[in-house]
N, C-alpha and C positions, 0 to 999 in steps of 0.2 A: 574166465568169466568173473566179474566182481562184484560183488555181494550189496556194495554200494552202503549209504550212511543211511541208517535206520534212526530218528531220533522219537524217544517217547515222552511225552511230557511238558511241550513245551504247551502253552496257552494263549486264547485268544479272550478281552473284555471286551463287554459292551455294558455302558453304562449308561442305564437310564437316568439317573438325576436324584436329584434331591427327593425322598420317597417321605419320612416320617422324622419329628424333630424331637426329639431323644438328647441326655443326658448321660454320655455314655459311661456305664460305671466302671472301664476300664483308663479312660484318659480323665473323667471328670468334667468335661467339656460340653455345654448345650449344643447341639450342633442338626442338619440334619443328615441320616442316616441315607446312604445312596442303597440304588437296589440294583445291584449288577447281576449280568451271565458271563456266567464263568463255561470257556470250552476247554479241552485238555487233548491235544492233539496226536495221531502216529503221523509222522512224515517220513517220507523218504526222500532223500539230498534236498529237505528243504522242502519239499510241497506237503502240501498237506493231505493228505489221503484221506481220513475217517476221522472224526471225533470220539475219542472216547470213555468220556467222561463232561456230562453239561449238569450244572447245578445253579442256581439261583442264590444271592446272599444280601442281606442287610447288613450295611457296613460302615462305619461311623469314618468320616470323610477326609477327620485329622488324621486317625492312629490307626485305622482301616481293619480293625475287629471290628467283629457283629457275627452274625447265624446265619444258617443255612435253613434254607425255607425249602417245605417238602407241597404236594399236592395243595389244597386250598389256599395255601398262603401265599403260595407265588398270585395264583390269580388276586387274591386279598392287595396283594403287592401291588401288582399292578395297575390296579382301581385306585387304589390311594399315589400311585406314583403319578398318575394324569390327574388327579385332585390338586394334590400339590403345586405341581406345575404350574396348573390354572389359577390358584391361589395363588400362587407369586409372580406369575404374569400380569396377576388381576382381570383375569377373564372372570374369575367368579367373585361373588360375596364369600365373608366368613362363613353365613349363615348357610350356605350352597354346601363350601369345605364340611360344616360339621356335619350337614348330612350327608356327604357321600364318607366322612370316617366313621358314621354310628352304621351303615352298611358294613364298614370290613372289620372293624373292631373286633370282633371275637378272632378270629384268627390272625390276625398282626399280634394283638397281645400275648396270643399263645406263644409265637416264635416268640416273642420281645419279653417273656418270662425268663427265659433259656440265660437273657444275658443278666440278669440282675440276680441270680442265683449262684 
């Protein structure tokens, strides 16, 4: 009987888009920050069985550092990643964008402390 190929670690993304437009102080670069899910996989011969390891990140789009976002912020994240969007779609006004980022503000800045430090 054979044991067969265990493999741990490979990963699956999804990337929601352009989230928040950031200055990244590790390339220097205005750019804006995407907010990915990150999964981390057990397979065996190749299928995927369970995930496990799912994290959430902001990540500058050139050089692909940024943070890992815990509880609040991912939700924060994602309020401001369909802002965005709608903002460069132009479904909304500026003035629409600033209020829905004066909602998540406090926690994007918390993560987005992390990287300037």
């Amino acid at each position: 009987m054979s044991d067969g190929i265990w493999i741990i670690g490979r990963q699956t993304e999804k990337d929601y888009g352009p989230t928040a437009l950031i200055t990244c102080p590790n390339c220097h670069n205005q750019t804006y920050y995407h907010l990915v899910y990150i999964k981390k996989w057990v397979e065996y011969f190749w299928i995927k069985i369970f995930p496990y390891k799912r994290r959430y990140y902001l990540l500058c789009e050139i050089c692909s550092r940024g943070v890992e976002l815990k509880g609040q912020q991912v939700d924060a994240a994602k309020k401001l990643n369909e802002a965005t969007l709608s903002l460069l779609d132009q479904s909304i006004t500026t003035s629409q964008y600033e209020m829905a980022l004066n909602e998540v503000r406090n926690e994007v800045e918390t993560a987005l402390e992390y990287l300037s430090s």
